[in-house]
C-alpha positions in Angstrom: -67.2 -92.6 -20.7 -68.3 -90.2 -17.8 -71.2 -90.8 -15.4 -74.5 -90.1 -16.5 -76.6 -87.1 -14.8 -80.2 -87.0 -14.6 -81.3 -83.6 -15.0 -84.4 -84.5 -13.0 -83.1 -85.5 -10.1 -80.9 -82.4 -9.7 -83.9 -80.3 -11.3 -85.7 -81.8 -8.3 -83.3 -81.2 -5.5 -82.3 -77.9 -6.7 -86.5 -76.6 -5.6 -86.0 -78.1 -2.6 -86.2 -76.0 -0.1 -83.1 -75.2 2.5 -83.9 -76.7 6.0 -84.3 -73.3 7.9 -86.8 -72.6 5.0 -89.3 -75.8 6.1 -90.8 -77.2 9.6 -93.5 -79.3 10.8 -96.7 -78.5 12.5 -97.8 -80.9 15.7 -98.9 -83.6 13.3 -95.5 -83.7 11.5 -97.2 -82.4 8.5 -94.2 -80.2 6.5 -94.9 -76.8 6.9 -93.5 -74.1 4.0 -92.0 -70.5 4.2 -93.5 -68.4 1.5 -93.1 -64.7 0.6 -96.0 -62.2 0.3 -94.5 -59.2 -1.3 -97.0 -56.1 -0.5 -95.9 -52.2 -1.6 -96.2 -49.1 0.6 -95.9 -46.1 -1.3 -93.0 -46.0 -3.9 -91.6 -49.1 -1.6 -91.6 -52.9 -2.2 -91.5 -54.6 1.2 -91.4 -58.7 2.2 -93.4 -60.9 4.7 -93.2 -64.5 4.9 -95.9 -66.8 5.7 -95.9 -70.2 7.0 -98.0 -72.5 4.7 -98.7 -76.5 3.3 -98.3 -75.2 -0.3 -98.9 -72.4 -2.5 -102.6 -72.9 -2.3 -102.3 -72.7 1.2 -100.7 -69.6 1.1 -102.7 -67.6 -0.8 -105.6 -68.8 1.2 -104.1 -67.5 4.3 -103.0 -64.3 2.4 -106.7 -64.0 1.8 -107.0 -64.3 5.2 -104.7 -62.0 6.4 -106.9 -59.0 3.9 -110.0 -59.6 5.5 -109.2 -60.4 9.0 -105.3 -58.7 9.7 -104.8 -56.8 12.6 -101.3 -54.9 14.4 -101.4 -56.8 17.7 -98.0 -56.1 18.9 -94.1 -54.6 18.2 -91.6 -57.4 18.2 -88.8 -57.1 20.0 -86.9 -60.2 20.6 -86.6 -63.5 18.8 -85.3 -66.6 20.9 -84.2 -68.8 18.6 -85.8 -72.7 18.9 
C-alpha cells in the first residue's frame, strides 16, 4: 500500500507564502505582502502593501485613503 497524504498539511503549506513574499519588522514580528488592486480609468492597476494580516491591511489601506500623499518618483531599488 502507498503512503498516506494529508491533504491538510499540503493544504497548509500550499498558502504559505514564498520567502520574497514575507519579512520581519525590528521585533521579528512576520510582516506580509498583500495586493491593493485600485482602477484608473478603464485600467486595473496593482500596489502591494506590507502588513501583519489581512486586517492589517485593510486598516492601512484605510489609511492610505484618508492620509495618502505623492512624496517622491522612484528611481532606483538596491536590493537588501
Amino acid at each position: 500500500m502507498g503512503d498516506v497524504i494529508n491533504l491538510a498539511e499540503i493544504r497548509e503549506r500550499n498558502m504559505m507564502p514564498d520567502p520574497d513574499c514575507v519579512t520581519e519588522d525590528a521585533q521579528g514580528i512576520p510582516l506580509y505582502c498583500f495586493a491593493i488592486d485600485y482602477w484608473h480609468g478603464e485600467s486595473c492597476f496593482t500596489l502591494t502593501l506590507w502588513a501583519y494580516s489581512w486586517e492589517d491591511a485593510e486598516a492601512r489601506l484605510k489609511a492610505i485613503r484618508s492620509t495618502g500623499a505623492v512624496v517622491g518618483k522612484i528611481v532606483s531599488v538596491t536590493p537588501l
